[in-house]
SEZALUM-819319 format. One record per residue (C-alpha): residue number from 0; residue in three letters; z, x, y. Coordinates in steps of 0.02 Angstrom, whole numbers, plus 50000, padded with zeros to 5 digits. Each point is the difference from the previous one (the first is absolute). Layout:
residues N
 num residuo    c3    c1    c2
 NUM     ALA     Z     X     Y
...
This chain:
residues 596
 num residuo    c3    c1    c2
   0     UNK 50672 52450 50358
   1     UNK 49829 50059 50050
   2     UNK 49937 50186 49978
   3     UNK 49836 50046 50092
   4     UNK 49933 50177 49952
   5     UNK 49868 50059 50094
   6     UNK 49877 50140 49985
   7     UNK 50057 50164 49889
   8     UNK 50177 49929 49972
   9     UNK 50068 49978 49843
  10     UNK 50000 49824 49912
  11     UNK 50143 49975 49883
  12     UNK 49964 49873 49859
  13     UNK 50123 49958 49868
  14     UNK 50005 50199 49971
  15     UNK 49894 50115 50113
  16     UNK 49830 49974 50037
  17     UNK 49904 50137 50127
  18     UNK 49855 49881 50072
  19     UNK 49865 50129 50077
  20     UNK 49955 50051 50185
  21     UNK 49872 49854 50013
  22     UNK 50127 49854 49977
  23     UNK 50010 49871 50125
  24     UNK 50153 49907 50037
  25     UNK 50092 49930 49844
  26     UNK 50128 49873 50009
  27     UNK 50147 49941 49873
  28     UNK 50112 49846 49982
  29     UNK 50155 50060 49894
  30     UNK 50045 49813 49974
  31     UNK 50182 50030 49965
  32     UNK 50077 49890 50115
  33     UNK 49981 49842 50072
  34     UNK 50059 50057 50172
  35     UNK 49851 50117 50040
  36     UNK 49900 49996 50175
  37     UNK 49823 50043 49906
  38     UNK 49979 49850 49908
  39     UNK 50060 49792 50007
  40     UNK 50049 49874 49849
  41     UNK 49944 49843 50009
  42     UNK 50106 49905 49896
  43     UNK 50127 50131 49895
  44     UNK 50012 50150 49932
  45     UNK 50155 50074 49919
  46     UNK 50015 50190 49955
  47     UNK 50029 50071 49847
  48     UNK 49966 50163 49889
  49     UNK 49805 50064 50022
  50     UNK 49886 50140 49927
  51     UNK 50081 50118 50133
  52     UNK 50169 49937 50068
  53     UNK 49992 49835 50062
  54     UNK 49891 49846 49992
  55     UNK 49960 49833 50072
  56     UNK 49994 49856 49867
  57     UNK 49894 49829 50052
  58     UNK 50052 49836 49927
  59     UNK 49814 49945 49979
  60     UNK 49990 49886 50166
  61     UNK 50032 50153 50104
  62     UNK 49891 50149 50060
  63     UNK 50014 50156 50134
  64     UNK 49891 50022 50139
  65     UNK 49977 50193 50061
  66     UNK 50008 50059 50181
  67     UNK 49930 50172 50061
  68     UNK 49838 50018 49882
  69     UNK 49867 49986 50148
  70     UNK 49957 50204 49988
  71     UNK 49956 49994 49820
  72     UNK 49904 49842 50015
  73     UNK 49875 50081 50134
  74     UNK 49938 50090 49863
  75     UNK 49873 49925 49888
  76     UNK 50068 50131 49852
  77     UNK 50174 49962 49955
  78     UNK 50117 49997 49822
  79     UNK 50145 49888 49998
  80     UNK 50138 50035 49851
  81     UNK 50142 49902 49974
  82     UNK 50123 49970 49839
  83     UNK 50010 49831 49920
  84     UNK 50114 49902 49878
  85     UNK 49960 49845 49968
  86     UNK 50112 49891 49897
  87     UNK 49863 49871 49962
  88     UNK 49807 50034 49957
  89     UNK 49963 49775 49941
  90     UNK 50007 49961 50190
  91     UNK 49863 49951 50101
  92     UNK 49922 50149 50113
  93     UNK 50138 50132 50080
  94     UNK 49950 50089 50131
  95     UNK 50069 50178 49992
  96     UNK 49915 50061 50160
  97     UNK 49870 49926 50113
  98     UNK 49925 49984 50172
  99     UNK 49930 49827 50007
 100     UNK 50018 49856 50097
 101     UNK 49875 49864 49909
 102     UNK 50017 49867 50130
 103     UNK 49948 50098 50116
 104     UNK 49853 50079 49917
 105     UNK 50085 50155 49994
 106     UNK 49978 50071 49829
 107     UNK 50000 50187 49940
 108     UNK 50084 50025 49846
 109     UNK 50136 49959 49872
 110     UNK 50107 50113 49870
 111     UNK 50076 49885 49889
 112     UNK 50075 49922 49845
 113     UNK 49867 49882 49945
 114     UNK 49999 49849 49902
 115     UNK 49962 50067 49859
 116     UNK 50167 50101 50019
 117     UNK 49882 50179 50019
 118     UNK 49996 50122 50144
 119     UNK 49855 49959 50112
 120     UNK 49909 50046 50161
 121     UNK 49902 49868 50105
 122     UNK 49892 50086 50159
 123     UNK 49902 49881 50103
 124     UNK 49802 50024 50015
 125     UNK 49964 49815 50053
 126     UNK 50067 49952 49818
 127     UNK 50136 50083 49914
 128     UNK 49957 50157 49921
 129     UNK 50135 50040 49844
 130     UNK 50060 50173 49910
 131     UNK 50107 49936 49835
 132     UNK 50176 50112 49951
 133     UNK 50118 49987 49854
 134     UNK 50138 49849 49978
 135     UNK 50164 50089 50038
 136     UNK 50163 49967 49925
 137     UNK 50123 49873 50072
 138     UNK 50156 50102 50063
 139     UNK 49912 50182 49992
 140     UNK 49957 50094 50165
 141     UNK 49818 50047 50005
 142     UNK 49893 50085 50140
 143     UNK 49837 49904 50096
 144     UNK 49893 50030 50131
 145     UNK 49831 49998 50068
 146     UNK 49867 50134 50065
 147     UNK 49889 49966 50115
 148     UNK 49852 50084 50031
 149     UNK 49872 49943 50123
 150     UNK 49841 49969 49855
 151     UNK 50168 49944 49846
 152     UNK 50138 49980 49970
 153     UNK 50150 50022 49834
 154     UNK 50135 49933 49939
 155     UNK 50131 50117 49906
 156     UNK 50152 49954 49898
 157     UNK 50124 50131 49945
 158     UNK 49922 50153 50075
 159     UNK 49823 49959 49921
 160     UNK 49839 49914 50076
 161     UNK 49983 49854 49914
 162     UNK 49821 49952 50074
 163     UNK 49894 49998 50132
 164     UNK 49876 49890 50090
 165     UNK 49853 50038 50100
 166     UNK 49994 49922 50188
 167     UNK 49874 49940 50093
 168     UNK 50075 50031 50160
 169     UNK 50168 50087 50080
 170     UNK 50124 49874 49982
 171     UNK 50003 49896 50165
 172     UNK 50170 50058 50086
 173     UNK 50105 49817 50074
 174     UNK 50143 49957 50107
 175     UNK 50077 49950 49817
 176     UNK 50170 50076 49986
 177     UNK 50039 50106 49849
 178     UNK 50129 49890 49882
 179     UNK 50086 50054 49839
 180     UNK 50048 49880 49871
 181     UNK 49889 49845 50089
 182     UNK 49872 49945 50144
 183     UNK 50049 49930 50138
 184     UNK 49881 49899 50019
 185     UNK 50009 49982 50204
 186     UNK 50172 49906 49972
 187     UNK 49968 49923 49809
 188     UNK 50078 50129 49879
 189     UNK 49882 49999 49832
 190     UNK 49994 50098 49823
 191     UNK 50156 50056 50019
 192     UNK 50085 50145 49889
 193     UNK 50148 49987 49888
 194     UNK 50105 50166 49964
 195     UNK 50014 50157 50078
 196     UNK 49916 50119 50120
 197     UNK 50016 50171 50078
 198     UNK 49947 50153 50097
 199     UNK 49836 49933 50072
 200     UNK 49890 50143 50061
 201     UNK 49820 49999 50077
 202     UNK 49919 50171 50052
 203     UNK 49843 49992 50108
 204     UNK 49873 50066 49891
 205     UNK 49919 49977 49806
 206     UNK 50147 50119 49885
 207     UNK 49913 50076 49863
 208     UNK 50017 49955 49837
 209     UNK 50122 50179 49964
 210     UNK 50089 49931 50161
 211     UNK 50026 49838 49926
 212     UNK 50080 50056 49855
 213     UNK 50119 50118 50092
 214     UNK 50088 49845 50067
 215     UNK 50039 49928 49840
 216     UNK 50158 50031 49888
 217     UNK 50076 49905 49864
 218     UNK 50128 49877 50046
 219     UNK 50134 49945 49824
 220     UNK 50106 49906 50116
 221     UNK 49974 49792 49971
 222     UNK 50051 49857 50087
 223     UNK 50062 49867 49927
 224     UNK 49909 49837 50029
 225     UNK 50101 49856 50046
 226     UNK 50026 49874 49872
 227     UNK 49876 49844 50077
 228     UNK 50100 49810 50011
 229     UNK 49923 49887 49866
 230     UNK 49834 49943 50055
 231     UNK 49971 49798 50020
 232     UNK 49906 49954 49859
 233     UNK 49842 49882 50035
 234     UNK 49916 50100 49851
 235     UNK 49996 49977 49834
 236     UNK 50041 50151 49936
 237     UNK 49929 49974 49819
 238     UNK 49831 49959 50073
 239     UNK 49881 50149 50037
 240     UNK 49923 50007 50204
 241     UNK 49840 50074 50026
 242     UNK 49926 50109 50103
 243     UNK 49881 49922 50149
 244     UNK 49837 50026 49917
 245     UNK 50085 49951 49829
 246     UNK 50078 49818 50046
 247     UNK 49876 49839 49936
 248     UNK 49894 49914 50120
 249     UNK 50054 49794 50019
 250     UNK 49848 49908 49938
 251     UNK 49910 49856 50088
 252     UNK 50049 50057 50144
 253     UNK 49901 49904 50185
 254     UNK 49991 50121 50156
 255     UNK 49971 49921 50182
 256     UNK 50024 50078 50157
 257     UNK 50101 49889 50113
 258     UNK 49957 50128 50173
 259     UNK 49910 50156 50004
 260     UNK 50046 50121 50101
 261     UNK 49858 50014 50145
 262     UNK 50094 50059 50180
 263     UNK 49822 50053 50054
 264     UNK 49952 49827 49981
 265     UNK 50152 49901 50042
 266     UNK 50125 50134 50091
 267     UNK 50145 49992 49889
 268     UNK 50064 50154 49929
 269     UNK 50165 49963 49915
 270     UNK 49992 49869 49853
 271     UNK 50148 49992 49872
 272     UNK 50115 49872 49897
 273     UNK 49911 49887 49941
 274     UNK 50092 49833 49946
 275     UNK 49931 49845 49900
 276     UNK 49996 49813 49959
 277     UNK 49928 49852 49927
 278     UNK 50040 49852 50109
 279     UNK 49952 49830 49980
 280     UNK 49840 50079 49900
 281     UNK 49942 50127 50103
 282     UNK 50051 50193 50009
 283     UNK 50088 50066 50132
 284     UNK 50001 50186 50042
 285     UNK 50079 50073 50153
 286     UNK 50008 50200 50047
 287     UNK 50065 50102 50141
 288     UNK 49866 50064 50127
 289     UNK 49992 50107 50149
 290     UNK 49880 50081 50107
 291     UNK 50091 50141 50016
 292     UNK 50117 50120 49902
 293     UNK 50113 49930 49887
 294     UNK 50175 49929 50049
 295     UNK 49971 49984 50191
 296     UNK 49991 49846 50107
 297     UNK 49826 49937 49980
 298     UNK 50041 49972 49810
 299     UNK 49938 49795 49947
 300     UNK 50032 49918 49869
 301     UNK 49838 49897 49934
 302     UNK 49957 49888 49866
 303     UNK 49838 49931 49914
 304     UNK 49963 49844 49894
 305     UNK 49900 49988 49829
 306     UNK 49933 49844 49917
 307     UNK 49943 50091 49832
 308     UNK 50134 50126 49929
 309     UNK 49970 50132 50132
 310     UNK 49793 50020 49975
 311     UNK 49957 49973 50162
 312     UNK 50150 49988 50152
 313     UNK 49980 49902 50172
 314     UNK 50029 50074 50158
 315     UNK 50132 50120 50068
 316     UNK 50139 49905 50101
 317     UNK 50172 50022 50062
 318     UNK 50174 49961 49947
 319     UNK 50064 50095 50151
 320     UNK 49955 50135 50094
 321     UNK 50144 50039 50082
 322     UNK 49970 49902 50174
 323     UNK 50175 50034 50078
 324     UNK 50014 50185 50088
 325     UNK 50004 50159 49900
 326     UNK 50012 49887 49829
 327     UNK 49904 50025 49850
 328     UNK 49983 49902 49841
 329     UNK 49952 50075 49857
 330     UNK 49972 49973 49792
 331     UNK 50104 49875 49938
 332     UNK 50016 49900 49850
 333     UNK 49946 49772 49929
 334     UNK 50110 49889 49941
 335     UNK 49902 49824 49954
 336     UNK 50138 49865 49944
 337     UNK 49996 49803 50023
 338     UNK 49821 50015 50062
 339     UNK 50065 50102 50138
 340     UNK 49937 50175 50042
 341     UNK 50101 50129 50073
 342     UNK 50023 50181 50061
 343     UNK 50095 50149 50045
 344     UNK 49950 50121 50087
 345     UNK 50075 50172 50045
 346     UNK 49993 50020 50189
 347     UNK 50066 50140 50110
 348     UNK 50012 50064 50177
 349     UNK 49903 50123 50089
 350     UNK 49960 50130 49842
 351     UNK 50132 49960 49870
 352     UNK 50140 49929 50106
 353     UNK 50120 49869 49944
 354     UNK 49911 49946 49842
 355     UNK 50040 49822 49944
 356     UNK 49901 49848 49936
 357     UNK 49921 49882 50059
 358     UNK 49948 49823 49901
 359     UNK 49853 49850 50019
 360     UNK 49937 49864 49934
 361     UNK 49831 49950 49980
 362     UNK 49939 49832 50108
 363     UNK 49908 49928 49848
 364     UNK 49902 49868 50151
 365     UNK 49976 50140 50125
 366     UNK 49948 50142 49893
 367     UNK 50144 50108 50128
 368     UNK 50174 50082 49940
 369     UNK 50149 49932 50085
 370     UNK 50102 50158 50035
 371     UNK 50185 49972 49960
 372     UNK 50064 50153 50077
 373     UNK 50117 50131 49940
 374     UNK 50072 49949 49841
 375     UNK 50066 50188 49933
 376     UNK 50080 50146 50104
 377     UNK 50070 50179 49958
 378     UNK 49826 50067 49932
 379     UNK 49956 49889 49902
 380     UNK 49831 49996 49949
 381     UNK 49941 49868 49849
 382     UNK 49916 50122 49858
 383     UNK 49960 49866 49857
 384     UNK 49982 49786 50016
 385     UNK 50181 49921 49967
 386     UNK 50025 49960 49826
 387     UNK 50084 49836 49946
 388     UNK 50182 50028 49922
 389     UNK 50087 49891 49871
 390     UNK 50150 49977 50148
 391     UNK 49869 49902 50128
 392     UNK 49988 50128 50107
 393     UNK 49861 50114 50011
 394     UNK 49978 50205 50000
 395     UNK 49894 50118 50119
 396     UNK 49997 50177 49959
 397     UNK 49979 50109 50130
 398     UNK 50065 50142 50112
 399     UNK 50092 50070 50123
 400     UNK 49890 50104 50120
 401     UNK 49994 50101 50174
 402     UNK 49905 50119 50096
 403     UNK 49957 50097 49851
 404     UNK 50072 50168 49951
 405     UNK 49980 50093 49846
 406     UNK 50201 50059 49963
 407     UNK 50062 49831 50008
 408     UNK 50046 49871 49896
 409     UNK 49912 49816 50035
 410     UNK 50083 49896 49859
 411     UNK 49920 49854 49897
 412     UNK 50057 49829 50075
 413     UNK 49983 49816 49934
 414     UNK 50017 49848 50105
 415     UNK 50049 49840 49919
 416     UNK 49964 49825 50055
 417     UNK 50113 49834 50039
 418     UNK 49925 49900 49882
 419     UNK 49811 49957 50062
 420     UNK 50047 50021 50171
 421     UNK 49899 50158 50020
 422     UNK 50032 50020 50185
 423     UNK 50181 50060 49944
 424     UNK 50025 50147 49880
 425     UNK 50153 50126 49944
 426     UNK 49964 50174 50021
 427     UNK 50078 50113 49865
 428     UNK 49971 50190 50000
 429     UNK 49971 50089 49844
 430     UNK 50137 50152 49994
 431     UNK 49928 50163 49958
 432     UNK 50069 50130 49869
 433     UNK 50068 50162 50093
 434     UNK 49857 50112 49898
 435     UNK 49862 49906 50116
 436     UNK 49963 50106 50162
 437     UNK 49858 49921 50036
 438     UNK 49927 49811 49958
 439     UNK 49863 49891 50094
 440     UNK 50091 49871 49890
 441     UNK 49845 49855 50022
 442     UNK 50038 49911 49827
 443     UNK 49962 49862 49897
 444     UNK 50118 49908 49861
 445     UNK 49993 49880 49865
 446     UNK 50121 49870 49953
 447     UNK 50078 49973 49815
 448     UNK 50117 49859 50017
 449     UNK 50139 50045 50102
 450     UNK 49945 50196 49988
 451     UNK 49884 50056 50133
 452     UNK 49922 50177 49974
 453     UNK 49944 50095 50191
 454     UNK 49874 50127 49955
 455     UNK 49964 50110 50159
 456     UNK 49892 50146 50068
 457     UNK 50085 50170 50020
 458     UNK 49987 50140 50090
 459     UNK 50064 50142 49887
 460     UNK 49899 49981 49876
 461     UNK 49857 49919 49917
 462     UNK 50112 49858 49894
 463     UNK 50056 49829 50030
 464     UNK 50173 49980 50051
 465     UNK 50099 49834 49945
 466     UNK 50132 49903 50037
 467     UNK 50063 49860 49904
 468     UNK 50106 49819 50053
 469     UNK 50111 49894 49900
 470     UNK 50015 49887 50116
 471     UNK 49838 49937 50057
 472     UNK 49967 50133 50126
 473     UNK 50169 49987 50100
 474     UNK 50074 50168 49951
 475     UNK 49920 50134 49923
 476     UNK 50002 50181 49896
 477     UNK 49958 50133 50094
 478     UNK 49801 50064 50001
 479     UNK 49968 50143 49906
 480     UNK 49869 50080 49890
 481     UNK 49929 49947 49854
 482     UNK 49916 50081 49868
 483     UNK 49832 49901 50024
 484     UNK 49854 50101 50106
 485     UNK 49942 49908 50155
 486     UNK 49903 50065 50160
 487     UNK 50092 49996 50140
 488     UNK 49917 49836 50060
 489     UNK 50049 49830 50034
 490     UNK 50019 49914 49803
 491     UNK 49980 49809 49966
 492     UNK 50087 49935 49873
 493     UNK 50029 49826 49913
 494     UNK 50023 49880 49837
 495     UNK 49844 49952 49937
 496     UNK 49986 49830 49899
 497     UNK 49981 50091 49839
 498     UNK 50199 50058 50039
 499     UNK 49935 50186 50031
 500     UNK 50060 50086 50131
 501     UNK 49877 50114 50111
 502     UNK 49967 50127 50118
 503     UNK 49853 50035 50092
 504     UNK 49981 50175 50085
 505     UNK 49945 50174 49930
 506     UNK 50106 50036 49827
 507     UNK 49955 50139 49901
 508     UNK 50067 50167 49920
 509     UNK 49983 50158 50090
 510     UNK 49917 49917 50135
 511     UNK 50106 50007 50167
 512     UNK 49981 49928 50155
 513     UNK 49818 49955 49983
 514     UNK 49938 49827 50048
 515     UNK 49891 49997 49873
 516     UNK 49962 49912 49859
 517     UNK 50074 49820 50051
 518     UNK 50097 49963 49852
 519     UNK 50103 49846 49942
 520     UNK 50155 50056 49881
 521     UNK 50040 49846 49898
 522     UNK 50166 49957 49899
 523     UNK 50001 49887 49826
 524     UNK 50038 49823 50020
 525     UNK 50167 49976 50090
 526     UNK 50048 50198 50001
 527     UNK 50048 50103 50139
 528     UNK 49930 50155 49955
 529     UNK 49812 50029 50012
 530     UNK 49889 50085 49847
 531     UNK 49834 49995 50035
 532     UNK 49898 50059 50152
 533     UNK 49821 49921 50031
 534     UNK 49877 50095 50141
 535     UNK 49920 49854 50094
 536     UNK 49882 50105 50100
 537     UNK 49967 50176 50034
 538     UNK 49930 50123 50132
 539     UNK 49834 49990 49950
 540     UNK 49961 49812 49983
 541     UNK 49791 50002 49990
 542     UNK 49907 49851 49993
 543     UNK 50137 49885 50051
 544     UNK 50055 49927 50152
 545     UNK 50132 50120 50114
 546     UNK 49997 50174 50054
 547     UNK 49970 50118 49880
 548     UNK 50005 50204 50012
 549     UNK 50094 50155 49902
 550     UNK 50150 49993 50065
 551     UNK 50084 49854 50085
 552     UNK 50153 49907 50051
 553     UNK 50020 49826 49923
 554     UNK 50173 49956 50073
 555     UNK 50117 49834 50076
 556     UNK 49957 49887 49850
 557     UNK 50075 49816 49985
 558     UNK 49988 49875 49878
 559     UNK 49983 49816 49951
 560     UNK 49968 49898 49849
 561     UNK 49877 49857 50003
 562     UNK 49916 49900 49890
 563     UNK 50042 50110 49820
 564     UNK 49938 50174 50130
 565     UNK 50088 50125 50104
 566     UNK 49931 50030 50167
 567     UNK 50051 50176 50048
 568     UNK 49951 50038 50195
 569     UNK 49992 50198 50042
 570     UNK 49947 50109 50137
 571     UNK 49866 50110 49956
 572     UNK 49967 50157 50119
 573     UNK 49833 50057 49933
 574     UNK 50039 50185 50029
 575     UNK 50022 49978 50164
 576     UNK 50189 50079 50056
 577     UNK 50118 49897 50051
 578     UNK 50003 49812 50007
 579     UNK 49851 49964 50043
 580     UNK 49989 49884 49866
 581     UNK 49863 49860 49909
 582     UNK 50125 49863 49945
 583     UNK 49944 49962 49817
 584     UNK 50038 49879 49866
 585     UNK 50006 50019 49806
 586     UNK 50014 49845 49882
 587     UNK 50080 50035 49835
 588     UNK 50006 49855 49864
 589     UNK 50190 49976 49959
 590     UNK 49960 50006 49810
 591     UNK 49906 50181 50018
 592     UNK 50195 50068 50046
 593     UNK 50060 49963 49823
 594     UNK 50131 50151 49912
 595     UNK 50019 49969 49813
């Protein structure tokens, strides 16, 4: 239900509040019922007892998306309440309310539950501006809001202004939609709320600080927080993870850049996934690259050569580029074996259609790869190189993708080979736990005997999720989450010779779903739960090769061992938003990865 109140007429608030002659229109969201015309759930929502009557609780993948707030949002004055309970404050960020849309450059501001598990307030002056609040309790009801005044703006909690910040500038007013509990991020649903919201209200001018505190009243009724399912454990619990800035640097460590990003020289925009490997002497690194946006039909997938570790590269050339109508070929993934090189390539129609994959072979006399045509269907698109089993087969990790949308499940896949015939392959999808709303499941795995372990990107929040097999890979646990920290970001993950397993992506405590530091979480010899977390590069990288700046995303790692050193390709986006990436390369003696 939706109550407008315009000029003179009395505004009831949780109580009775008289708001003077001068207000504008105000607007509130009672959020008591699923089934209300004034506001849409994407994903669920279930109702259940609030701070006044009823509320709507979100399951953490979910968020609500208001209709009817276009005559408060003319104004460039405005205070938005609304009452909160979360049931979890160690998530990554939770958006309580916002109006941004980041793809689309639409930013303005952000009430939330922050990493740190505090109240906070984000307002966009071409970098985000920040008021800091109090850490609430888990399963209490407090009150939060914003108010906006055209030179600052401050953040209250519990009837009381908790800070303020000076602005620059009136906040620029977007075509962003007001959400609660989430963005919706023009289709991709991100920092998503868990617990329980209600009686949203926005009034078209800066409430005074007397005002403020008139709308506040203490609320003893609790929920009580659902009991969470065990969490997968890829930690070991009895070893202590640092925070970001906290975590060891890997020594010895060799930087090369393997293609900088340069569209104003070249004209390619989109660069992503890169994939790696040493054949017949020489290193092979191949990418996906497009001249336009991401995921349409001019996508290519490319590849260049290096005769000295990755110092210097040869030219740009092409695997494929997708020469039959409204196809694209995209990143992919090496497999050299009995001095033959291969790949696989995701490849898709028109802008995300009928994903599948695609395989070649390298004409070692020509220099040219023999395409081989469609060797996977349903999605399928290869993640990680195949990994030999003990069985004679080989494993692929993968995923499951389509057009993309961000309340959907994609699940973690893995495609296993006849033999060496690698023109023939099983496709096996993951299953996913019913707690996972959303997943973007591309994953990786590594094998232990007849035991593989899937470790996969979610959506809900910023963990791994895992899946394990008994059976080398042929039927599977379900995915679910796991109590180790993990962007959400393709992983790679493997066995190296020392026995240890690893993970390369961004691991650290308290910090989200930030790209940044690339980290590699190893495992002691011939365990299967990681203990300690190495950075191998941050943001700010001076006086070495690759982009460096304050804040960065260094994302899409793989992984290979060579030689006694792990080659760990990345995209690097030097600030820059989206992926408009530098594809990078770290190389990380094996014996600098040890855990006593």
């Amino acid at each position: 239900m939706t109550t407008i109140a315009r000029l003179g007429i009395v505004f009831l608030y949780c109580g009775v509040l008289s708001l003077p002659a001068d207000a504008d229109d105000s607007i509130r969201w009672s959020l008591d019922t699923v089934a209300s015309d004034d506001i849409a759930i994407h994903g669920s929502a279930r109702p259940a007892s609030g701070a006044s009557g009823k509320s709507l609780v979100l399951d953490g993948g979910s968020l609500i998306e208001t209709k009817g707030a276009g005559n408060v949002f003319s104004a460039d004055t405005f205070t938005l309440s609304i009452w909160v309970n979360p049931y979890a404050i160690d998530r990554d960020q939770q958006i309580i309310a916002a109006k941004n849309r980041y793809s689309l450059g639409e930013r303005e501001w952000s009430l939330m539950l922050d990493r740190d598990g505090c109240f906070r307030l984000y307002l966009w002056q071409d970098r985000w501006l920040t008021i800091d609040g109090p850490q609430p309790q888990p399963g209490h009801w407090h009150h939060v809001g914003l108010v906006l005044h055209r030179d600052r703006a401050e953040l209250f909690v519990d009837g009381a202004i908790t800070g303020a910040v000076k602005l620059g500038r009136p906040i620029r007013s977007t075509a962003a939609p007001l959400t609660l509990g989430g963005v919706n991020d023009d289709g991709h649903l991100r920092q998503t709320f868990l617990g329980a919201l209600d009686d949203a209200r926005m009034v078209s001018r800066a409430l005074q600080p007397a005002e403020i505190a008139a709308l506040y009243r203490p609320v003893t009724a609790t929920h009580e927080i659902p009991e969470q399912a065990p969490l997968f454990e890829l930690w070991d619990e009895s070893s202590r993870l640092a925070k970001a800035a906290e975590l060891p640097e890997v020594s010895d460590v060799e930087f090369h850049v393997i293609k900088k990003w340069d569209q104003p020289g070249d004209g390619y925009k989109f660069l992503h996934g890169v994939s790696l490997a040493w054949h017949r002497g020489r290193l092979f690194a191949s990418i996906g690259h497009n001249q336009g946006e991401e995921n349409t039909v001019t996508e290519e997938a490319q590849y260049r050569v290096s005769d000295d570790a990755g110092k210097t590269w040869g030219p740009l050339k092409i695997i494929d580029a997708g020469e039959e109508p409204d196809l694209a070929v995209s990143h992919g993934v090496f497999l050299s074996h009995d001095q033959t090189l291969w790949a696989f390539h995701g490849a898709y129609y028109g802008r995300m259609e009928h994903i599948h994959t695609r395989a070649y072979r390298l004409d070692e006399t020509s220099g040219d790869w023999e395409p081989l045509g469609v060797v996977l269907q349903r999605g399928f698109w290869p993640m990680n190189q195949p990994v030999p089993m003990d069985d004679g087969n080989w494993i692929m990790p993968g995923f499951l993708g389509k057009r993309y949308s961000g309340d959907a499940v994609f699940p973690a896949a893995v495609a296993i080979s006849h033999g060496d015939d690698f023109t023939k392959w099983d496709l096996v999808a993951i299953p996913v736990d019913d707690t996972v709303k959303r997943m973007w499941g591309e994953s990786s795995l590594f094998v232990d005997g007849k035991t593989v372990v899937n470790l996969a990107r979610y959506g809900g929040a910023a963990v791994a999720l895992a899946a394990t097999s008994n059976d080398y890979g042929r039927t599977w646990s379900a995915s679910r989450p796991s109590n180790l920290p993990m962007a959400t970001s393709k992983p790679a993950a493997g066995v190296l010779s020392t026995g240890q397993r690893y993970l390369v992506c961004t691991t650290a405590k308290d910090n989200g779903g930030k790209r940044s530091p690339l980290t590699i979480a190893v495992s002691r010899p011939h365990e299967n739960t990681f203990s300690r977390v190495f950075v191998i590069r941050r943001s700010v990288h001076r006086d070495q090769p690759g982009e460096s700046a304050d804040q960065l995303s260094l994302s899409y790692p793989c992984a290979i061992e060579h030689d006694g050193k792990l080659y760990v390709g990345f995209s690097n986006n030097g600030g820059r938003r989206g992926n408009l990436n530098s594809a990078e390369m770290a190389v990380i003696p094996v014996e600098a990865l040890g855990v006593r």
